[in-house]
C-alpha positions as CSV (number, residue, x, y, z in Angstrom):
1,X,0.0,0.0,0.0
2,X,1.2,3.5,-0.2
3,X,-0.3,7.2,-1.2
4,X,-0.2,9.3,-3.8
5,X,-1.9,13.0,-3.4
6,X,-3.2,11.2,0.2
7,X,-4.7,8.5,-1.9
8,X,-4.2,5.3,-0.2
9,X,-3.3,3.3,-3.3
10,X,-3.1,-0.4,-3.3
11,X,-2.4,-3.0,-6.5
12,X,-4.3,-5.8,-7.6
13,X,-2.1,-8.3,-7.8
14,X,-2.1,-12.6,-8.7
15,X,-3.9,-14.8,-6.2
16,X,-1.3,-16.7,-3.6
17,X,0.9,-19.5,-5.1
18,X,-0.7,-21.7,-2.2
19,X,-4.2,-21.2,-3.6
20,X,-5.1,-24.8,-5.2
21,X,-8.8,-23.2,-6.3
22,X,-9.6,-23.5,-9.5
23,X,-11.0,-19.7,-9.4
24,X,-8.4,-18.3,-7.0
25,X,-8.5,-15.0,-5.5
26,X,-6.8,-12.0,-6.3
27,X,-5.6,-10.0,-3.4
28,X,-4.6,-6.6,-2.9
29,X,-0.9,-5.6,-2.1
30,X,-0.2,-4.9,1.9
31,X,-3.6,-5.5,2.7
32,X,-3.8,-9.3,1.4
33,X,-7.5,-8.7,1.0
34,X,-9.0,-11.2,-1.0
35,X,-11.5,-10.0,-4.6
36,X,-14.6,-10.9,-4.8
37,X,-17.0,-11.1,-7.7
38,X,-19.0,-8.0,-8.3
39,X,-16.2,-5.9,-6.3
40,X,-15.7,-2.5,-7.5
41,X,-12.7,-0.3,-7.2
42,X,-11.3,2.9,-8.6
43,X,-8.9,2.4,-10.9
44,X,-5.8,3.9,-12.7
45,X,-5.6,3.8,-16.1
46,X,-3.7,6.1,-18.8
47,X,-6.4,8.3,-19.3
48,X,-7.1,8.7,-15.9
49,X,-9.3,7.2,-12.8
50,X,-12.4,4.8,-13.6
51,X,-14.8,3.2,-12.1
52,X,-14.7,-0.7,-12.2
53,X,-16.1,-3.5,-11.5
54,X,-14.8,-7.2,-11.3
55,X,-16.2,-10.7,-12.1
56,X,-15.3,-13.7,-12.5
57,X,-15.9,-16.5,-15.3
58,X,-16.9,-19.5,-13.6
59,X,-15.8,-21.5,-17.0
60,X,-12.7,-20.1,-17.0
61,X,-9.9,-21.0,-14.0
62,X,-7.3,-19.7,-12.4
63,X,-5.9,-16.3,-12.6
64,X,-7.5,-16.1,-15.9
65,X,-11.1,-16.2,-14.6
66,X,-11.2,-12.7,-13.8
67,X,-12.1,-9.8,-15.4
68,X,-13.3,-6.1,-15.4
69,X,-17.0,-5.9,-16.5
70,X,-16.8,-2.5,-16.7
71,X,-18.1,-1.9,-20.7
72,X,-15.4,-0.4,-22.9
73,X,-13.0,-1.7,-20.2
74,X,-13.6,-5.8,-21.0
75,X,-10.6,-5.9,-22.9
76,X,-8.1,-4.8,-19.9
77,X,-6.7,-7.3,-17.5
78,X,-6.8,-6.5,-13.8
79,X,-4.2,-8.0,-12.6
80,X,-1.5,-4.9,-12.0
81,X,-4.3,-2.0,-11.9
82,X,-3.5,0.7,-9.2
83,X,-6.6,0.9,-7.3
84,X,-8.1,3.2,-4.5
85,X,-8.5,1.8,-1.4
């Protein structure tokens, strides 16, 4: 965790090696919260801040079962996104 602007930023980051789910949560750096589905978050992107949320594909598994639902965003992985805490 740490702040920009008194921000307190965190990353989303890969679930835990340990995690043997087949949908495995992703966490959040420092805080080692665990994601759930339907979560949403303000997020740094290029362009800016925006508003996200996160689900998960239930056909997919592991890491790759999550995504940002967000439309116009679909296309961008989570994992690595500065968020707001």
């Amino acid at each position: 965790m740490g702040t920009w602007n008194e921000e307190e930023i965190g990353q989303i980051q890969l679930p835990d090696k340990t995690d043997q789910d087949p949908h495995p949560r992703l966490t959040l750096t420092g805080s080692g919260y665990g994601i759930h589905a339907g979560d949403g978050f303000t997020a740094l992107f290029p362009d800016g801040w925006h508003e996200i949320t996160i689900e998960m594909r239930w056909e997919e598994t592991g890491a790759a079962c999550w995504y940002i639902s967000t439309p116009g965003l679909g296309h961008v992985c989570p994992v690595g996104l500065f968020v707001k805490l």
